[in-house]
C-alpha positions, 0 to 999 in steps of 0.5 A, spaced: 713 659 850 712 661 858 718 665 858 715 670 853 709 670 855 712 672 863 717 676 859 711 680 856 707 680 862 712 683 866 714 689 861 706 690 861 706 692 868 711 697 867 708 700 862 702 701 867 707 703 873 710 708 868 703 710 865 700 711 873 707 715 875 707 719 869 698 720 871 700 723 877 706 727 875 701 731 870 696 731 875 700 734 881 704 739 877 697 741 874 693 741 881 699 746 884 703 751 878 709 753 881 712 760 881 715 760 874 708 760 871 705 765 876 705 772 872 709 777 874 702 781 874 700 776 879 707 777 883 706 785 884 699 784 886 701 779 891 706 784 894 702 790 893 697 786 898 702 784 903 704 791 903 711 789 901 710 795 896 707 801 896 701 803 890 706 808 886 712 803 886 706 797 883 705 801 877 711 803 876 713 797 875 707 794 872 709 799 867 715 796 865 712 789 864 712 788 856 705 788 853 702 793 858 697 797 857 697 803 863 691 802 867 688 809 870 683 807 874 686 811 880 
């Protein structure tokens, strides 16, 4: 009977361990989206910004990106 009751507590504390570790898992990758859930409009707009790319090259290749709707607020 007692060693059920260790084995039991034993799994217990690592179903916690694994709960915490899967918490803090989601809440770093929440807290910080990586690159591959950064928008490609996102990424032009940082590149126009840090003067990677010029104004006529960002609408150029915004226009290429699916579901664009052209802007011409110039």
């Amino acid at each position: 009977m007692m060693s059920w009751m260790a084995i039991l507590g034993l799994l217990g504390v690592v179903v916690l361990i694994v709960l915490v570790a899967a918490g803090v898992y989601l809440g770093i990758r929440l807290a910080r989206p990586g690159l591959e859930t950064s928008s490609a409009r996102a990424l032009l707009e940082r590149r126009l910004a840090a003067g990677e790319i010029d104004v006529d090259e960002y609408y150029e290749r915004e226009g290429a990106l699916p579901g664009k709707q052209r802007r011409t607020d110039t």
